[in-house]
MARDOTOR-97780 format. One record per residue: x, y, z of N, C-alpha, C in turn; residue in three letters. Coordinates in steps of 0.001 Angstrom, whole numbers, padded with zeros to 6 digits, always signed. Last residue first. Layout:
! residues N
XYZXYZXYZALA...
! end
This chain:
! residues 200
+077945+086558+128481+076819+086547+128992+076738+084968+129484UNK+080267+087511+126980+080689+087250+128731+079244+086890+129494UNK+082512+086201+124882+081008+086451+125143+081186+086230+126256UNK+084994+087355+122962+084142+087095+124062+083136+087216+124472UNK+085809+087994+119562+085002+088208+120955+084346+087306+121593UNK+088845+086139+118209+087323+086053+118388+086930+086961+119346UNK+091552+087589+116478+090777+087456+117883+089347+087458+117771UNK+092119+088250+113974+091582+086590+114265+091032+086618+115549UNK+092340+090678+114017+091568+090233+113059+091352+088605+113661UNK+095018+090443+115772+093889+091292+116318+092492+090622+115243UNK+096675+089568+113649+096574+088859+114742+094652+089337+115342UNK+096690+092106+111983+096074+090448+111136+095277+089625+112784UNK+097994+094021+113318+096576+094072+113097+095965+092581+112453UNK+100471+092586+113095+100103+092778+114709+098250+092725+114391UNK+101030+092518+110652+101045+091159+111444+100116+091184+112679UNK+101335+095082+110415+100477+094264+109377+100192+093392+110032UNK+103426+095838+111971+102508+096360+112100+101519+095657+111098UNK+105666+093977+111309+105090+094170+112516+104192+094599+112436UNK+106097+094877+108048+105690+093629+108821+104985+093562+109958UNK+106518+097872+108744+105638+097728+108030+104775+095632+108285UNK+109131+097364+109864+107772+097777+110663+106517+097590+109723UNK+110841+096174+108104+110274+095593+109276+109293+096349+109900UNK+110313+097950+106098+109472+096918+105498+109134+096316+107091UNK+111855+100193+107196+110635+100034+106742+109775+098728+106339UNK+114464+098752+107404+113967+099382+108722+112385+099568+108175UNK+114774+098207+104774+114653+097100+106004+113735+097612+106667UNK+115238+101138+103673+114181+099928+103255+113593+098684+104146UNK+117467+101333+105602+116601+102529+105149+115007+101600+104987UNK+119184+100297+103487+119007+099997+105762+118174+100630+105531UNK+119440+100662+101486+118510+099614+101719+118637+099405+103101UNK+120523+102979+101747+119252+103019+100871+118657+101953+101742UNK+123314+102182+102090+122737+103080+102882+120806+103164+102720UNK+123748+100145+100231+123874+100040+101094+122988+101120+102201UNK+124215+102493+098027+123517+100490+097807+123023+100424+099142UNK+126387+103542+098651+124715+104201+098267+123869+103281+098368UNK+127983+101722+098625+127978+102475+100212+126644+102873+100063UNK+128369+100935+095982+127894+100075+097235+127409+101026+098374UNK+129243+102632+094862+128000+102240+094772+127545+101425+095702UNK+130520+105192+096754+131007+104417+095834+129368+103742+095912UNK+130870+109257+097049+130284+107597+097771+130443+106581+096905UNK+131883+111501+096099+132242+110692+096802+132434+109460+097872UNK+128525+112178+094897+130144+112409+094933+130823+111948+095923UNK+126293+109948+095038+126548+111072+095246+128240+110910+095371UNK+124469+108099+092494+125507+107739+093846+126393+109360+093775UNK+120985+108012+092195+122441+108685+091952+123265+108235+092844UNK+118681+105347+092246+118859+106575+092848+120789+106756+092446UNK+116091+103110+092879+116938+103449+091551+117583+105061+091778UNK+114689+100037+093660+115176+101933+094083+116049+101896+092794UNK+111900+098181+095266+113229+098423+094526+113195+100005+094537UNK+110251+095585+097432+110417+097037+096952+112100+097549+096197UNK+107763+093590+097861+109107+093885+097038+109168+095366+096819UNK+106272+091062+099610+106624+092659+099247+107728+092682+098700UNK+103666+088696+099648+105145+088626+099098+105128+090420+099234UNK+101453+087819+102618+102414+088849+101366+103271+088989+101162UNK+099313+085194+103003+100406+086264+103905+100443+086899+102357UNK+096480+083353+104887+097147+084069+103705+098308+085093+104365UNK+098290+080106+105956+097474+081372+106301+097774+082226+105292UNK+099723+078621+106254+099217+077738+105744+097902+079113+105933UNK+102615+079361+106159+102610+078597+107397+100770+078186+107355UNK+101826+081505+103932+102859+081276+104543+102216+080413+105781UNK+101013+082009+100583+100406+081508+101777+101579+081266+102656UNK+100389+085414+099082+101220+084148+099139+100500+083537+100521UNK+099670+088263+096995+099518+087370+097873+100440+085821+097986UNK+102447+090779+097015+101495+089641+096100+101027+088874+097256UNK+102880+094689+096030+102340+093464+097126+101836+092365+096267UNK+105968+096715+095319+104728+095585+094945+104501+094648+095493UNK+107109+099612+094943+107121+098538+095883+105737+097903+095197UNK+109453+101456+093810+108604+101356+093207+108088+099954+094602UNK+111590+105164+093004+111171+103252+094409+109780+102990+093684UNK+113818+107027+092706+112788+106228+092348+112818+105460+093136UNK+115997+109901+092496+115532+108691+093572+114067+108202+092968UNK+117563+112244+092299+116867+111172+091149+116587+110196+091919UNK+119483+111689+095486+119141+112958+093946+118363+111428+092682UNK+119555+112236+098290+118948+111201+097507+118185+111993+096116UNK+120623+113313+100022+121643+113020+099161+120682+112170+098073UNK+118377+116394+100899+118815+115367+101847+120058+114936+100391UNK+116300+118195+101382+117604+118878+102058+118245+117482+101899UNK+114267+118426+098053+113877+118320+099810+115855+118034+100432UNK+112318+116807+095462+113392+117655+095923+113366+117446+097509UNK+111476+114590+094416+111215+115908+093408+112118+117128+094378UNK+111475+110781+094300+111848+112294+095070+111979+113562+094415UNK+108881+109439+093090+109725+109669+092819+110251+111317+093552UNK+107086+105592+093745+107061+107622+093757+108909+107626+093050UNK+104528+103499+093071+105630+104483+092919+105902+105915+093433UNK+102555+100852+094169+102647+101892+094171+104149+102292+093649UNK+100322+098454+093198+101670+098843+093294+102049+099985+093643UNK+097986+096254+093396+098800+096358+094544+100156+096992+093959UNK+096441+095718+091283+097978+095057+091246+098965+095120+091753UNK+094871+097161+091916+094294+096206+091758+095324+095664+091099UNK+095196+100086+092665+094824+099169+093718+094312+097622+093399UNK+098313+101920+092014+097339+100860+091212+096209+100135+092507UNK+099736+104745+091587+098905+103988+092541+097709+103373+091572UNK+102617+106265+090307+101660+105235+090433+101196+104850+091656UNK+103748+108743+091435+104052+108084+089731+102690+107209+089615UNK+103932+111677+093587+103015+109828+093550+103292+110034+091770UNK+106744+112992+094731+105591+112705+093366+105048+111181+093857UNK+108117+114510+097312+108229+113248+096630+106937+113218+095989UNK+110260+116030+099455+109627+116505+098598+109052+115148+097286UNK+111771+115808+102665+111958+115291+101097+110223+115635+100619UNK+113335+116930+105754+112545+117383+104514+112614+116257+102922UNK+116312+116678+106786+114866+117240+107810+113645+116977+106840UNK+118578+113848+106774+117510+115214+105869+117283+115322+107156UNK+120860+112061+107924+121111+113281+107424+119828+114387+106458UNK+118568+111141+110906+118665+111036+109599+119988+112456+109242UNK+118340+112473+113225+119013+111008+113503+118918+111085+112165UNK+114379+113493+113665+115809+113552+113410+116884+112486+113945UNK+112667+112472+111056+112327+112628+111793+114185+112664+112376UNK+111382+114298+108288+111944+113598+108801+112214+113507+110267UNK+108379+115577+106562+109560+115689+107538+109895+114579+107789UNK+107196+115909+103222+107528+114552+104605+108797+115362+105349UNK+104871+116620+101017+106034+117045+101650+105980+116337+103184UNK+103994+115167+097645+103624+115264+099358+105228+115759+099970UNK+102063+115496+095163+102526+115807+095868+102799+115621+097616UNK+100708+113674+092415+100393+114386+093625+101619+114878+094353UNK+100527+112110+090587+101216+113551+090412+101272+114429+091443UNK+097644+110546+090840+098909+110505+089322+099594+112179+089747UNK+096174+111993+093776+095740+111578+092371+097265+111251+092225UNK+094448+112983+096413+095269+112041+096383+094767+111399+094867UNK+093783+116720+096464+093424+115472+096141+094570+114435+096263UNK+095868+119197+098054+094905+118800+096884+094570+117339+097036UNK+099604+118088+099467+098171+119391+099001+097531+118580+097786UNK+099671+116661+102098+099609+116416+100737+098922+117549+100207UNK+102405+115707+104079+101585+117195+103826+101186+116941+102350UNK+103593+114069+106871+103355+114017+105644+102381+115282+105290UNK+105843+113809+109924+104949+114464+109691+104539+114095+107892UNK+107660+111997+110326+107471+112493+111529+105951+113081+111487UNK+109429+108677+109462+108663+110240+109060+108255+110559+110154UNK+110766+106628+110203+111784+107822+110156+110783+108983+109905UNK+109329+104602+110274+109531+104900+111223+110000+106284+111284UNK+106130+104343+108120+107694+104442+108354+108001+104845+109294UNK+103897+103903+108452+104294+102013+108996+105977+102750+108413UNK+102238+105924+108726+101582+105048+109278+102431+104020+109443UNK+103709+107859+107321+104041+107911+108837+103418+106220+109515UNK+102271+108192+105024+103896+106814+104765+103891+107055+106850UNK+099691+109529+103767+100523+108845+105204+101110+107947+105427UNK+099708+109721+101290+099479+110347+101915+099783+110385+103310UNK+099934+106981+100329+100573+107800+099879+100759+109409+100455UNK+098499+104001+101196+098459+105722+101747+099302+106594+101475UNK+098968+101372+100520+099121+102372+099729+098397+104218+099952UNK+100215+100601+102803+101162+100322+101393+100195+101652+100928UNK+098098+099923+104454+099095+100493+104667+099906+101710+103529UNK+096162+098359+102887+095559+099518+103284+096879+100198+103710UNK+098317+096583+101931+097948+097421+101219+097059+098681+101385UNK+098125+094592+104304+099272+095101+104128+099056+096201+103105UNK+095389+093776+103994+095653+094628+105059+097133+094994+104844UNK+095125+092088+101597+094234+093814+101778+094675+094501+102754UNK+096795+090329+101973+097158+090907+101340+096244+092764+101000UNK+097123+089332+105451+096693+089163+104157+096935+090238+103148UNK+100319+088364+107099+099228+089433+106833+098693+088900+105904UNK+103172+087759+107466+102091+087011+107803+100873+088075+108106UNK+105739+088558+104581+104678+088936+105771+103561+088497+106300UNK+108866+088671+103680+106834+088532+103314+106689+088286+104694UNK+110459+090977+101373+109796+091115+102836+108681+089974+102736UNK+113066+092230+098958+112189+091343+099635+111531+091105+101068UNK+114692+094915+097537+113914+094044+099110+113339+093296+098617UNK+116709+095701+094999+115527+095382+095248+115660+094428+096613UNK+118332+098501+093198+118668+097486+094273+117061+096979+094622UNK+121491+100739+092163+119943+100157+091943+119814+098902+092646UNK+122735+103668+091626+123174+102566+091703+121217+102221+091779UNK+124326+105934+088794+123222+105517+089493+123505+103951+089820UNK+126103+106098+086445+126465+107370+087779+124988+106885+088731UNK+124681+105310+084544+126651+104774+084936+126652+105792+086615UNK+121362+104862+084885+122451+105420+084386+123949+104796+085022UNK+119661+101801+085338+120242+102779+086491+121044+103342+085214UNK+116301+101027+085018+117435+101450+084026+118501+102279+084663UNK+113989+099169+086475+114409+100171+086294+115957+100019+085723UNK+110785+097737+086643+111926+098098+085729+112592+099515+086382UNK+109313+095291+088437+109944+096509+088637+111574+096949+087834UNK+107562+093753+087046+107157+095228+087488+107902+096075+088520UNK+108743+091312+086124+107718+092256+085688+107305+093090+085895UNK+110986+090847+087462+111256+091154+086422+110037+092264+085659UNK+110335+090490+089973+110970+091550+089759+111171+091727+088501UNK+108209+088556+089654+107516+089484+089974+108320+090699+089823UNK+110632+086572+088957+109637+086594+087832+108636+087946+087904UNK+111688+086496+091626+112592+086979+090336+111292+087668+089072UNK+109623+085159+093057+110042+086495+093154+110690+087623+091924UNK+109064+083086+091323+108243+083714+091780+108632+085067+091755UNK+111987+081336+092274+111352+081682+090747+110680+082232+090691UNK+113781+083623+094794+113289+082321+094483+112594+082725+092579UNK+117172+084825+095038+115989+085103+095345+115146+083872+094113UNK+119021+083082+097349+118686+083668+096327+117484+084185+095860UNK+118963+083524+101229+119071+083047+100072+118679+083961+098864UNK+118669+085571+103255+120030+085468+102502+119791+084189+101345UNK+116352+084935+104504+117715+083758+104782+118371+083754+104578UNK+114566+087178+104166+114245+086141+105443+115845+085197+105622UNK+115310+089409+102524+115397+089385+103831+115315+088636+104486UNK+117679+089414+099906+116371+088528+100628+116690+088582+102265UNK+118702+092129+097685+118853+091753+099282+117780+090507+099787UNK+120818+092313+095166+119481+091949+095528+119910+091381+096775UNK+121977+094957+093097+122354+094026+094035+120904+093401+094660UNK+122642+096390+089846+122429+096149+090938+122314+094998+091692UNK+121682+096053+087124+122455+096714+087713+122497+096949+088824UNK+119674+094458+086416+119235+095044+087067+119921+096045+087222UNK+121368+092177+084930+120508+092418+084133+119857+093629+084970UNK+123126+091541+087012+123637+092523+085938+122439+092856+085203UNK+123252+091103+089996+122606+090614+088789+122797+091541+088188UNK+125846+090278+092497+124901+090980+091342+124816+090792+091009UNK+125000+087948+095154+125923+088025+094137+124958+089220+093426UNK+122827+089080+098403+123469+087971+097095+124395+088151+096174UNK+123032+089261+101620+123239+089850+100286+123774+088777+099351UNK
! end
């Protein structure tokens, strides 16, 4: 964890070293992921990159319809109607969480600036006014295409939690997702390079 940036209200996590976050990154948080925390809201942005290309971390990323595919904590997703601007999806949890249930709006799905949004619309749990917004970039890592990920939040700090603790609780939450979301991107990339055998 780094020092706060005030211009965000909030705290910025880099997952690979604890360093700051680089000119690139900053520049990608500045541009697309606004958010405005009220005095009673805390706010916070991941970093993740990932030895994947950037179509295969996004066939993930953006199933709005099945977050089960690379979150660990869902159990079940329920979208009624079409996958459109407004959609709906109801997500069990899976248990070991304080929810059973969150209730969450698709805001945005872009597929050609890699972004998606939602926003929690109800469901048993502490995460009141909750926004997230996550954005894939390509990058080259170790000389292969990979993906910058960024995901930010913007959510209430509930009565008698201080901002940090909300800060905090959110983004274990986020880790735990992005690391599988890594693993599982990585794992299928790998599989993608395996040549077949020819056994003739």
């Amino acid at each position: 964890m780094v020092g706060p940036v005030a211009a965000a209200g909030g705290w910025w996590a880099e997952e690979m070293s604890g360093a700051a976050l680089r000119g690139m990154e900053a520049e990608y948080v500045h541009r697309y992921h606004k958010h405005e925390p009220r005095e009673n809201q805390c706010s916070s942005a991941l970093v993740k990159h990932i030895k994947a290309p950037i179509h295969l971390v996004w066939s993930l990323v953006r199933r709005f319809d099945q977050p089960q595919k690379y979150k660990p904590f869902v159990s079940r997703c329920v979208v009624q109607g079409d996958l459109e601007i407004g959609s709906v999806r109801e997500v069990n949890v899976k248990s070991g969480l304080p929810a059973t249930t969150s209730t969450e709006r698709l805001e945005l799905l872009d597929d050609d600036e890699h972004i998606l949004s939602i926003k929690i619309v109800g469901g048993d749990h502490r995460l009141k006014n909750y926004s997230s917004i996550i954005t894939l970039h390509p990058e080259i890592i170790d000389g292969r295409p990979g993906t910058l990920v960024i995901e930010s939040f913007v959510v209430d700090v509930p009565e008698g939690n201080t901002n940090d603790e909300t800060c905090y609780f959110v983004e274990a939450l986020i880790k735990c997702n992005l690391k599988s979301l890594a693993d599982i991107s990585e794992r299928l990339a790998v599989q993608d390079h395996i040549e077949p055998i020819d056994l003739r």
